[in-house]
TORKOLBA-308381 format. One record per atom (N, C-alpha, C, O, CB): residue number from 1; residue in three letters; chain; atom name; z, y, x. Coordinates in steps of 0.05 Angstrom, whole numbers, always signed. Glycine has a CB too. Example, Ala and Ser with C-alpha at 12.3 -4.5 7.8 and 13.67 -1.06 7.14 Angstrom:
2
PT;seq;type;mol;atom;c3;c2;c1
PT;1;ALA;A;N;+156;-114;+264
PT;1;ALA;A;CA;+156;-90;+246
PT;1;ALA;A;C;+156;-66;+264
PT;1;ALA;A;O;+169;-66;+285
PT;1;ALA;A;CB;+181;-89;+226
PT;2;SER;A;N;+142;-45;+257
PT;2;SER;A;CA;+143;-21;+273
PT;2;SER;A;C;+157;+1;+258
PT;2;SER;A;O;+161;+23;+268
PT;2;SER;A;CB;+114;-12;+282
This chain:
72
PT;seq;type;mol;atom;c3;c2;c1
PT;1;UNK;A;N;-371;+4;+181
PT;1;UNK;A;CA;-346;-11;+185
PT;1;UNK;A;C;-323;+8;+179
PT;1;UNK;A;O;-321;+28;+194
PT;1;UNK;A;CB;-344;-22;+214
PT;2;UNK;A;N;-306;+3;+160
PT;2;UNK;A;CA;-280;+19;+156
PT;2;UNK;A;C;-256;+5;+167
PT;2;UNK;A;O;-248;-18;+163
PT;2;UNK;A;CB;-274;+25;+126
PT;3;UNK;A;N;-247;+26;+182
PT;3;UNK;A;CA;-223;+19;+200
PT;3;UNK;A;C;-190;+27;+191
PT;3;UNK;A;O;-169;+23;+202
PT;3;UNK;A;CB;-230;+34;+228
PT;4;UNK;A;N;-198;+39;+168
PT;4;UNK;A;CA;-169;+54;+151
PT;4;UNK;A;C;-164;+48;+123
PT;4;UNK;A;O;-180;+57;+106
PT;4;UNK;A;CB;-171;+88;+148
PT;5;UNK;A;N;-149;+35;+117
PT;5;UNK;A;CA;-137;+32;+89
PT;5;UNK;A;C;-121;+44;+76
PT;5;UNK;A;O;-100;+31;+76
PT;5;UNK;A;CB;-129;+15;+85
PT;6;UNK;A;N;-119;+68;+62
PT;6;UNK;A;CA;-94;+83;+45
PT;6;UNK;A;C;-86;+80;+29
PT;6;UNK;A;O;-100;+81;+8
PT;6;UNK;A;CB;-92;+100;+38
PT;7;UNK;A;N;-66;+76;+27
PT;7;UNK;A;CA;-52;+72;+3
PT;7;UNK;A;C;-38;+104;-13
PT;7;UNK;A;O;-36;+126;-2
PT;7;UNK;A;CB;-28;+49;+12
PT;8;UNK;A;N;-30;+97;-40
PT;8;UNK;A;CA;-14;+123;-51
PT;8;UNK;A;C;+9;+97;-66
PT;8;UNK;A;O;+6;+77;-80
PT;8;UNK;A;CB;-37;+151;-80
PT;9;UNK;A;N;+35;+113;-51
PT;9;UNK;A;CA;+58;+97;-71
PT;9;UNK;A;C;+78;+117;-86
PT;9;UNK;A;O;+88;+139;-81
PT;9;UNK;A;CB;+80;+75;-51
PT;10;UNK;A;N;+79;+99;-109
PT;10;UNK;A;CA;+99;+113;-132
PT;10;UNK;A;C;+126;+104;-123
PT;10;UNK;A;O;+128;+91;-103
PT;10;UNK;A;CB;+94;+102;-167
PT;11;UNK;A;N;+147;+111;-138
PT;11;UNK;A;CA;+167;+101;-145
PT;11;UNK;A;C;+181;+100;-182
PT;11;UNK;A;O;+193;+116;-196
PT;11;UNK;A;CB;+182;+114;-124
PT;12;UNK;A;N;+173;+80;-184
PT;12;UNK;A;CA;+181;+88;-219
PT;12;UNK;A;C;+197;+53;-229
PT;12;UNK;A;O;+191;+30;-222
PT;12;UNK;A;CB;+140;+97;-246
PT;13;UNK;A;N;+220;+67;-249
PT;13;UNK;A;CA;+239;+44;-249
PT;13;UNK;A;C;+242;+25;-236
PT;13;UNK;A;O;+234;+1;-239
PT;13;UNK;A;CB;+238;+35;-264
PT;14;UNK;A;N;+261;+41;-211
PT;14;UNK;A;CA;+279;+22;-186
PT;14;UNK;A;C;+249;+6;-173
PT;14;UNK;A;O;+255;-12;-157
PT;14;UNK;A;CB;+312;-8;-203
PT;15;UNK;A;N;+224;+9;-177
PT;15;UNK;A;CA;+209;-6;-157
PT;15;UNK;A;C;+193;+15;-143
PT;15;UNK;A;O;+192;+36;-155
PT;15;UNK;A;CB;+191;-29;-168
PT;16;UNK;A;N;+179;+13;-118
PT;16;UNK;A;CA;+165;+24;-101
PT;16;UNK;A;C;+138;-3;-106
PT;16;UNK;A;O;+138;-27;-104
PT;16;UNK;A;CB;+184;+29;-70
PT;17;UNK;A;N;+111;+27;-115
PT;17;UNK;A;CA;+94;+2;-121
PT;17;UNK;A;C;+68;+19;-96
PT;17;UNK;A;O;+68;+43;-93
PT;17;UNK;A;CB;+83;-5;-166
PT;18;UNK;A;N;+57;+7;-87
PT;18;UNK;A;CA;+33;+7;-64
PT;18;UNK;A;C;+1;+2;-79
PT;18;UNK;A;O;-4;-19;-91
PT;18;UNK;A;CB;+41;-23;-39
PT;19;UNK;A;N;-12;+20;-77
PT;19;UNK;A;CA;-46;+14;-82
PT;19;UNK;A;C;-63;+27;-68
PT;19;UNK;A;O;-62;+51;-62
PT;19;UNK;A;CB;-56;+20;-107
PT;20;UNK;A;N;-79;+11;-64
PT;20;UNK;A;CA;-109;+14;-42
PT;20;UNK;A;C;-121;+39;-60
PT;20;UNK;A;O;-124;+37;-84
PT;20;UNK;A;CB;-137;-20;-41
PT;21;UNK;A;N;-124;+53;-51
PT;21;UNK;A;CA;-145;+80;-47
PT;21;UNK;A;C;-170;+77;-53
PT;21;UNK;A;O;-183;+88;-71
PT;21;UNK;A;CB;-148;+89;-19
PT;22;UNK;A;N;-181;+50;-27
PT;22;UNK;A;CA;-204;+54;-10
PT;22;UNK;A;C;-198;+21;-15
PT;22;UNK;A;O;-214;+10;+0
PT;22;UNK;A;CB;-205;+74;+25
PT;23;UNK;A;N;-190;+10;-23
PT;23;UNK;A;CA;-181;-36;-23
PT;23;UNK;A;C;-165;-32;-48
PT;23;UNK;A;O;-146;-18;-55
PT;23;UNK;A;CB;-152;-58;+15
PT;24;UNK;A;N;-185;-57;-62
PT;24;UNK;A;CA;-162;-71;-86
PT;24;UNK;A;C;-142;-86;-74
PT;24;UNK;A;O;-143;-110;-70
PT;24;UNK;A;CB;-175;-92;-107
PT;25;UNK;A;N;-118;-66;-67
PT;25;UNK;A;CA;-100;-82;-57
PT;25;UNK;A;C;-73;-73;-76
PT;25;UNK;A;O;-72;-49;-82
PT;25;UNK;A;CB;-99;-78;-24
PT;26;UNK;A;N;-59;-84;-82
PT;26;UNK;A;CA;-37;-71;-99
PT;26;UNK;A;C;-9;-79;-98
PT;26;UNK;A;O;-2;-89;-119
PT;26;UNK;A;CB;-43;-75;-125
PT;27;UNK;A;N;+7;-79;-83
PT;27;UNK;A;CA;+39;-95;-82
PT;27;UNK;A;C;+55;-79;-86
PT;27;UNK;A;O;+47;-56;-90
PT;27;UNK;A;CB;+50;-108;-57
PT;28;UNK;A;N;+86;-86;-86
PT;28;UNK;A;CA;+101;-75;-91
PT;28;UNK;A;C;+133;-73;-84
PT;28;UNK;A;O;+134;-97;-79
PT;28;UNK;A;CB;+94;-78;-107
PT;29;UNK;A;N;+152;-67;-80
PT;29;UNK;A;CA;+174;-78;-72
PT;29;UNK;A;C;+207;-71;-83
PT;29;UNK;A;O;+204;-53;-99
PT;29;UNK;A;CB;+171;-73;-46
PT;30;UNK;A;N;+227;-75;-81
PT;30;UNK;A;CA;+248;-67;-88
PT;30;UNK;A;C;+257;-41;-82
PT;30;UNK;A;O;+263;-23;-97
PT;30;UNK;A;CB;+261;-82;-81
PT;31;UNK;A;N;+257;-43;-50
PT;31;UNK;A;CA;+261;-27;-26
PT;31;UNK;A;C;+231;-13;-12
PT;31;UNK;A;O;+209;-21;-15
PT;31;UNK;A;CB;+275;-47;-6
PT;32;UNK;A;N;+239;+9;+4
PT;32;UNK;A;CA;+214;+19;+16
PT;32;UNK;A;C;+209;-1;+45
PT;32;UNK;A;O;+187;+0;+56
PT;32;UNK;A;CB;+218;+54;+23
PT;33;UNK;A;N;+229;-15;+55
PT;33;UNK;A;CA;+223;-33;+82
PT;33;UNK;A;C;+217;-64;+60
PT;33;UNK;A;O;+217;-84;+75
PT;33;UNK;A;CB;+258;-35;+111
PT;34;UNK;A;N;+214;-69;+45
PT;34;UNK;A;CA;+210;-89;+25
PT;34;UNK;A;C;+173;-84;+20
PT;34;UNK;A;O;+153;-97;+26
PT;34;UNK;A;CB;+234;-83;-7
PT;35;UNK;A;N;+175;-65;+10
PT;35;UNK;A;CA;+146;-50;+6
PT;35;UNK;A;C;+128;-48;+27
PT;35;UNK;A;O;+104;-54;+23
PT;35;UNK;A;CB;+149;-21;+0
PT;36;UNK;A;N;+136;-40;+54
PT;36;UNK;A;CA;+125;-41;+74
PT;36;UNK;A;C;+111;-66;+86
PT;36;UNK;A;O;+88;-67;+97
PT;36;UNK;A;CB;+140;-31;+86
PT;37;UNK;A;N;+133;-91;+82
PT;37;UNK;A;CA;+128;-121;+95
PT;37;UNK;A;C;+102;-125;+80
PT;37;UNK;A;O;+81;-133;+89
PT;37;UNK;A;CB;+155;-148;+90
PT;38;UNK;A;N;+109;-117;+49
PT;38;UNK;A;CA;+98;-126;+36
PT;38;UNK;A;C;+64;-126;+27
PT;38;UNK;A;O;+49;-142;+15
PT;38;UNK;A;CB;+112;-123;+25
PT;39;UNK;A;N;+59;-95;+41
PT;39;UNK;A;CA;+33;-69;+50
PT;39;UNK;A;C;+15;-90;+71
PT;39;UNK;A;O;-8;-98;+71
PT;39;UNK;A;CB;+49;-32;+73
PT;40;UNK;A;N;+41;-95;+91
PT;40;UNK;A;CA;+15;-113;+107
PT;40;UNK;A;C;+16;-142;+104
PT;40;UNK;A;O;+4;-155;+121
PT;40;UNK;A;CB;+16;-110;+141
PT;41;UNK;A;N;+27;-153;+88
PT;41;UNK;A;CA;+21;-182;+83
PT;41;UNK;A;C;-2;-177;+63
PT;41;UNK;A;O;-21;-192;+66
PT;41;UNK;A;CB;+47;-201;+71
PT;42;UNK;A;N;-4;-156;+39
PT;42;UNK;A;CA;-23;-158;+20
PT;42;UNK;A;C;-50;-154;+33
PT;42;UNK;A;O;-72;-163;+26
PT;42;UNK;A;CB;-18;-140;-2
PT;43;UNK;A;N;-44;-133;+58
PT;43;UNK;A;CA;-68;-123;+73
PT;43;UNK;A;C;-76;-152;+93
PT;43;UNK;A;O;-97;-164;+94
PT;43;UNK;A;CB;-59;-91;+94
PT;44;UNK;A;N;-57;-156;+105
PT;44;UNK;A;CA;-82;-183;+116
PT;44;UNK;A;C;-98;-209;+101
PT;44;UNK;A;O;-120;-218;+108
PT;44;UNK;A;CB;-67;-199;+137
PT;45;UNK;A;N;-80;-218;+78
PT;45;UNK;A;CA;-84;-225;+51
PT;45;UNK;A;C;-110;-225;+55
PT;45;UNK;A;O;-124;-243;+64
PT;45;UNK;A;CB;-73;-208;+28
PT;46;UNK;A;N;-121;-189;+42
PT;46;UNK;A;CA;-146;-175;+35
PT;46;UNK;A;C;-170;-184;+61
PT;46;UNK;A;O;-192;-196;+60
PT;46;UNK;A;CB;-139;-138;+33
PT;47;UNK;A;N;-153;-172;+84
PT;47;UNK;A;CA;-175;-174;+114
PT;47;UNK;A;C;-183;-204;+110
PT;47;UNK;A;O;-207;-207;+107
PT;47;UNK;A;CB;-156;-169;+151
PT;48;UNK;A;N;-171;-222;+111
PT;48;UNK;A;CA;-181;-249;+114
PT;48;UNK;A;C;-203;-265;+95
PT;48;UNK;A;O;-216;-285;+101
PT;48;UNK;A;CB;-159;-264;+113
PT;49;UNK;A;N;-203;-244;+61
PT;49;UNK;A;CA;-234;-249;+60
PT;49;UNK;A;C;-251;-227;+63
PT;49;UNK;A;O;-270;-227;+47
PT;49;UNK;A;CB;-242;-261;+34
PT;50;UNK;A;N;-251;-211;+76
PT;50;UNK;A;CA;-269;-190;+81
PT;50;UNK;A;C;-268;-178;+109
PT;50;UNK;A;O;-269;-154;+112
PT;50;UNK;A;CB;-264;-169;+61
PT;51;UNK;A;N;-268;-194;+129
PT;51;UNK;A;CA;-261;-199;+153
PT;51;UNK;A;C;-289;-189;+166
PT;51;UNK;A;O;-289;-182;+190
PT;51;UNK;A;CB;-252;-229;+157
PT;52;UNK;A;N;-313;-188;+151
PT;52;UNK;A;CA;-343;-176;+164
PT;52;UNK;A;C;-344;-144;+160
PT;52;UNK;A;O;-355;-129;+177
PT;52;UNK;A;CB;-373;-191;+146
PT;53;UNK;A;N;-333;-136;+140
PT;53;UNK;A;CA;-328;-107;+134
PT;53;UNK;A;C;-312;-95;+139
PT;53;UNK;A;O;-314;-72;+133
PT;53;UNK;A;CB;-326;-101;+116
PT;54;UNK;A;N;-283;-105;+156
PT;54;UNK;A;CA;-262;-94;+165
PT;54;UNK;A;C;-258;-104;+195
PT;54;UNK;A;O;-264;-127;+199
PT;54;UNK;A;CB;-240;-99;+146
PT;55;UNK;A;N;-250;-92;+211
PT;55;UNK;A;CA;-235;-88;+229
PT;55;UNK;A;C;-207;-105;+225
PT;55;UNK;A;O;-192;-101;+206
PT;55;UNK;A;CB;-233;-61;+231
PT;56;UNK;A;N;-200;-132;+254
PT;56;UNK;A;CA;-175;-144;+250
PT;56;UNK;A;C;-142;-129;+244
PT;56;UNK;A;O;-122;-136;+233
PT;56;UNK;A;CB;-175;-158;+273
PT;57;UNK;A;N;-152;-106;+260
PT;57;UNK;A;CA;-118;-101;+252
PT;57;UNK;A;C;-123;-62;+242
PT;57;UNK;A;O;-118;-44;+258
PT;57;UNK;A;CB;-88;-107;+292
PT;58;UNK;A;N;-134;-56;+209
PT;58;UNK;A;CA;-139;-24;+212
PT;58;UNK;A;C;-109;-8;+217
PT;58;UNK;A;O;-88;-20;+223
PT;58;UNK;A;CB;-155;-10;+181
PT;59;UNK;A;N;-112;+14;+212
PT;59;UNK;A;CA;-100;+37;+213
PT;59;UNK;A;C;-84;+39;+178
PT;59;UNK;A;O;-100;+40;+160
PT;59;UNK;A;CB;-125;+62;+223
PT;60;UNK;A;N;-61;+40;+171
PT;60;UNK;A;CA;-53;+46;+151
PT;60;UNK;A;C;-46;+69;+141
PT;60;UNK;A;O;-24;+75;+152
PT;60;UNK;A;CB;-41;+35;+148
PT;61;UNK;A;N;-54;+90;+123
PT;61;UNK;A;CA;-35;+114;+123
PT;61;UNK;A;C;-33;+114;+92
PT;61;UNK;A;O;-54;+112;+78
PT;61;UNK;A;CB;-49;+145;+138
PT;62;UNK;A;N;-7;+115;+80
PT;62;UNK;A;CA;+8;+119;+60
PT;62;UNK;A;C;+15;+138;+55
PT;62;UNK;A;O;+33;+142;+71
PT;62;UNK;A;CB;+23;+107;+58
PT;63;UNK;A;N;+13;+166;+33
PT;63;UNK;A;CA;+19;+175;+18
PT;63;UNK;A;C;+43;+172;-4
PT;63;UNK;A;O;+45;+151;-17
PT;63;UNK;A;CB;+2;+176;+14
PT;64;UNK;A;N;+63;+195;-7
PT;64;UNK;A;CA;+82;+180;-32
PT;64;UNK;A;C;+75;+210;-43
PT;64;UNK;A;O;+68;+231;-33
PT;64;UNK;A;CB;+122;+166;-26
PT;65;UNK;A;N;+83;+199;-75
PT;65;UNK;A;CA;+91;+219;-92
PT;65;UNK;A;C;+120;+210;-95
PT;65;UNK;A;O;+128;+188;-92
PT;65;UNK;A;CB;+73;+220;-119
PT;66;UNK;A;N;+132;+230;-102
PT;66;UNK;A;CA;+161;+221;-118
PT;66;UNK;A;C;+168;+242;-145
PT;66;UNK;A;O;+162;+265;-145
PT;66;UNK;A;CB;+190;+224;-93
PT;67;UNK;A;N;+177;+233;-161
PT;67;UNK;A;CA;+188;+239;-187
PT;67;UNK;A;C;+207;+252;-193
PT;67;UNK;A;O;+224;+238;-203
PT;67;UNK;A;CB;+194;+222;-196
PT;68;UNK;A;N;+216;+280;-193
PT;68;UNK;A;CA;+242;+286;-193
PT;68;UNK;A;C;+245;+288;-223
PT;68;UNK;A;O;+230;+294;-242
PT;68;UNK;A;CB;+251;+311;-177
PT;69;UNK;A;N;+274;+280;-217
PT;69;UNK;A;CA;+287;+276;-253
PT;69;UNK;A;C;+285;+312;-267
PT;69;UNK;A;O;+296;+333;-261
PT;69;UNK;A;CB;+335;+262;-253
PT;70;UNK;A;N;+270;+306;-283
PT;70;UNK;A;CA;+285;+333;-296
PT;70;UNK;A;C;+304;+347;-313
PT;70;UNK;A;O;+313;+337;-334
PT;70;UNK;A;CB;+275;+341;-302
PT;71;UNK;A;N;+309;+366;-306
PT;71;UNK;A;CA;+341;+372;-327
PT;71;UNK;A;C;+338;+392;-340
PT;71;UNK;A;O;+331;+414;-333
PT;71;UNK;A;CB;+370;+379;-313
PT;72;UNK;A;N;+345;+382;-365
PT;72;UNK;A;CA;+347;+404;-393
PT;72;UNK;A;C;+368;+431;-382
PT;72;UNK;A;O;+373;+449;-398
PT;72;UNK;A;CB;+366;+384;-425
């Protein structure tokens, strides 16, 4: 039984995008509190058909990379 889902999020042209690690789960948002709503609506989404293999409410831990611009 896995009780943790991670995600790694980018940020690339003005969007913040979210993907499962460990779940084909993939969303995305404008904003990082946009992104977030959006992490656990895709995640219960996911739980509700795979509800024998997961745990009702797991543990989320997210990772970011970020992009710094670089300058000539």
């Amino acid at each position: 039984m896995k009780n943790i889902i991670q995600f790694t999020i980018t940020h690339e042209d003005d969007m913040y995008v979210a993907s499962g690690i460990n779940a084909p789960i993939v969303t995305d948002g404008k904003t990082f509190e946009e992104l977030e709503k959006n992490i656990e609506e895709a995640t219960s989404l996911y739980l509700e058909e795979m509800e024998d293999e997961y745990i009702k409410t797991p543990a989320i831990i997210a990772n970011f990379e970020f992009k710094f611009p670089s300058y000539a």
